[in-house]
N, C-alpha and C positions, 0 to 999 in steps of 0.2 A: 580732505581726508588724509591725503599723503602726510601733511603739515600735523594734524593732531596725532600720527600715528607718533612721527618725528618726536614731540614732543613729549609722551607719554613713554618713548622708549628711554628717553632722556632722564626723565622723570625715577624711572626705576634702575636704572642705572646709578644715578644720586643717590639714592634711598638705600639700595646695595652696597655701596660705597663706605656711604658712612657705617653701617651694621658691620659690615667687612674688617674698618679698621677698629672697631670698639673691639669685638671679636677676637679680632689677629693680633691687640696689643699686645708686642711681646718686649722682653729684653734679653740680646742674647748674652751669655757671660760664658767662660769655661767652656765651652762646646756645647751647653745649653742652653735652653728657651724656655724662657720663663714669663707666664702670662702678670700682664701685671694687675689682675684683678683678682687674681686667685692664687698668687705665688706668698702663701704665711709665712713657710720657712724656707733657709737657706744653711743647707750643711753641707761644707766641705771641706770639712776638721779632716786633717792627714792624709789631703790628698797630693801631696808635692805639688803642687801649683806656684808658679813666682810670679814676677814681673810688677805693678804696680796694680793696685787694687783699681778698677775701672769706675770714671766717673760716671757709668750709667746706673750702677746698682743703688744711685738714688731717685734713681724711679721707679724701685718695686716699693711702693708707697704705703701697700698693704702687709709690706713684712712684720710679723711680732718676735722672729726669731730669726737670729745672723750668726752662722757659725763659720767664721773663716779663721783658724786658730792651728796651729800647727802647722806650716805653710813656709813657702818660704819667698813673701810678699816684702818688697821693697818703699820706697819711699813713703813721701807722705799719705797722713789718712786722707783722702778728699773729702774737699768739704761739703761734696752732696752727701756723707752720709747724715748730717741735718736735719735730712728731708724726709729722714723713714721714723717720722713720729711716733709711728704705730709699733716701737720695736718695745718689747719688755726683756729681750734678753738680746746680748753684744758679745762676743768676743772673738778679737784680734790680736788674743795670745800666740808669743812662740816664733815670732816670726821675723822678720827685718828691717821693724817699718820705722820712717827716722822722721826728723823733723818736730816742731811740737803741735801739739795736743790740740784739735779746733775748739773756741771755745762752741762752734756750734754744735758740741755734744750734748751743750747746755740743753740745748732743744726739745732732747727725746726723754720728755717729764714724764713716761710711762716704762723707764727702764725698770728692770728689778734687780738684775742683774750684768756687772762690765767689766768685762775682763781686758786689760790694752798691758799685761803682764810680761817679761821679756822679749824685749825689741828696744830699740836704742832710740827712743824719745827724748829728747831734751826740751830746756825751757823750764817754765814751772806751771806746776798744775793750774789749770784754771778755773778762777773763782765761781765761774760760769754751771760747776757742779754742782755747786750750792742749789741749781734748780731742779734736781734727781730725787724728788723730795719723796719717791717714792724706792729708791737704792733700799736692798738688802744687800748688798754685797759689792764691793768695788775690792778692784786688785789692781794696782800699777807698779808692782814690786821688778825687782830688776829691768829698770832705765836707767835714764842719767839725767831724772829728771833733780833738779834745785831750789834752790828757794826755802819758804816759809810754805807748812801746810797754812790754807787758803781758811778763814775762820768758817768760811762758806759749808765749807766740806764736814768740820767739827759741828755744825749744826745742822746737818741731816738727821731729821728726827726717825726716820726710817730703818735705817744703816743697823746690820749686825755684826757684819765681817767688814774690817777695813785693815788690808795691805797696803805696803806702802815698803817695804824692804829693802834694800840695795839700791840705793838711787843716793843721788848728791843732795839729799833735803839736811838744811840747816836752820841755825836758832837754836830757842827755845821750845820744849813741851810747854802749850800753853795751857794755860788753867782751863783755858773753854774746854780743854778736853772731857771734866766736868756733864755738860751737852750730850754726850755717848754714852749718858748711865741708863741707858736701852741694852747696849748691846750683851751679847749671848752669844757669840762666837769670837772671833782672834784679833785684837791688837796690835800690829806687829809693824814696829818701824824701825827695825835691827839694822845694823849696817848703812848707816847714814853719817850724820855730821852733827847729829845734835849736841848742844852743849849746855851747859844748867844745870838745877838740880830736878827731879823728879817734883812734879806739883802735887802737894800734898792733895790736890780733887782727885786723884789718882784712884782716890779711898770711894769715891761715887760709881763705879765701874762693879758694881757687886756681882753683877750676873756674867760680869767675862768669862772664858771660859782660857783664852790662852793669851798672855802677855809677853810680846818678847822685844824689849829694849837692849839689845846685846850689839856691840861690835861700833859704840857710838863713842861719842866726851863728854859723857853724862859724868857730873859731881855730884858731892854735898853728900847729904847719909839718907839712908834708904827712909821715905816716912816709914813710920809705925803703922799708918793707913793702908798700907799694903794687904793688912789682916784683913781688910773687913771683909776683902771676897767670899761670895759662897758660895762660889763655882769650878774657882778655877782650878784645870788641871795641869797648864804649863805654865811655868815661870823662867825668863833669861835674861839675867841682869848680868852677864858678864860680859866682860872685854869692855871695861868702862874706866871710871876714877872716883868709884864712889869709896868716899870715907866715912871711919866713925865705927861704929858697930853692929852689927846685926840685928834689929829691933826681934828682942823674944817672941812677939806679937804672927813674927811669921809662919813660925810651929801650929799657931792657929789654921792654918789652910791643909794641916794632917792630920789635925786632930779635931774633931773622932772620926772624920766621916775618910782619910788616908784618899784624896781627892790625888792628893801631887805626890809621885812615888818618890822619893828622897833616898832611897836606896838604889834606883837604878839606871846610876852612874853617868847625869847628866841629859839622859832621856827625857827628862819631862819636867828638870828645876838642874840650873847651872849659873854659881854667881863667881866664878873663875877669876883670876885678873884684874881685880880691881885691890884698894889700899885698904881693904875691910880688916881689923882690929880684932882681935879677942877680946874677952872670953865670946866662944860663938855659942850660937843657938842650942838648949839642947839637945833640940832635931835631930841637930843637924849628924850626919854619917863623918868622919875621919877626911873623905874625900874632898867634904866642900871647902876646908880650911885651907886647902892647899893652895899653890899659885897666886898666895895674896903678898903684894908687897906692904910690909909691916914696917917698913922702914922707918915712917914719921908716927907710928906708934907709942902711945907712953908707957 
């Protein structure tokens, strides 16, 4: 009797045990506890927190939402963040994080949204994005990150908003850009190293809404395809080395529907600094002609 009781106590002891830890899976981060059966989201956007991002928070498996962005987070991302498949929105803006980029971000093919925007990444993007097949919106603007965007990235059929701003990217715009005549929010790969001329698929982009190629070594003359927009309200083609003339065709994006304010004074259309030619646009205000070196002019 003594023997079955032994064993029966034993028994439920076991049984408790296991229920106990399924129960009590927790992980603790930040001075909290977080179940990981039941933990969806994570916000700690502008909480001063540093130190390195822990590699257990890729065991809240059930995350859909990661907000650790304004922080002031060091080193590398770790590469359990991998592991949180379930995540449709990221961001690790603002903060210190170095190193580069794991392609196992490739992973989380249920993002919608990734922000990895100021912090000092380097390396070059990886082509591993191309699997985000579901991205509206990527931002990686102010890094240091280099290279060739990844043809990967130019063929997210998903994709509205793609940054890419202040960072060491070089080459050329490629034609695939073409791939992005989805998008309906901003373009913007200013302040880089590109060099070329503008690809005339440029002209496939009709739903954009803001383009800004400024601050690059961009050549050759602006296409005429630039017009076909019919959306956009920002345009920044300056601080370049585009020559040639102004294709009249531009006037098209103020007229009739006055989408791009041209009168207020760099706000919302700025083609500065570059070798652009008269006669200009008639659009155009007194302001834009200015800052142009006319030197190789005929």
């Amino acid at each position: 009797m003594k023997i079955l009781y032994l064993l029966l106590s034993l028994f439920i002891i076991s049984v408790s045990g296991c229920q106990d830890r399924g129960y009590d899976e927790i992980v603790k981060l930040w001075g909290g506890n977080y179940p990981v059966e039941s933990t969806y989201k994570l916000d700690i956007f502008n909480l001063n927190f540093s130190g390195s991002i822990p590699r257990e928070i890729g065991n809240l498996t059930n995350l859909r939402h990661l907000d650790l962005g304004k922080n002031q987070f060091s080193g590398p991302i770790p590469p359990e963040i991998g592991n949180l498949t379930n995540l449709n929105f990221l961001s690790l803006k603002d903060n210190q994080l170095t190193g580069e980029i794991p392609a196992v971000i490739g992973n989380l093919q249920k993002l919608n949204y990734l922000y990895l925007n100021g912090n000092q990444f380097i390396g070059e993007i990886p082509p591993e994005m191309g699997n985000l097949n579901k991205l509206y919106e990527l931002d990686l603007s102010y890094n240091n990150l280099s290279g060739l965007i990844p043809s990967e990235v130019l063929n997210l059929e998903s994709i509205t908003e793609l940054i890419l701003g202040s960072n060491k990217l070089s080459g050329t715009i490629s034609y695939q850009l073409r791939y992005l005549n989805h998008m309906t929010g901003k373009l913007d790969l200013s302040h880089n190293q590109f060099t070329g001329p503008i690809p005339i698929q440029i002209g496939d982009l009709i739903y954009l809404r803001d383009l800004d190629l400024s601050g690059n070594q961009l050549s050759g003359a602006i296409p005429s395809e630039i017009g076909n927009f019919t959306a956009l309200e920002e345009l920044f083609l300056n601080d370049n080395q585009f020559i040639g003339q102004v294709p009249q065709k531009i006037c098209d994006l103020i007229e009739p529907n006055a989408r791009i304010c041209f009168s207020c004074v760099y706000e919302s259309f700025d083609i500065r600094r570059n070798k652009l030619c008269p006669p200009y646009p008639s659009c155009f205000e007194g302001y834009h002609t200015i800052e142009q070196d006319t030197s190789g002019c005929l």
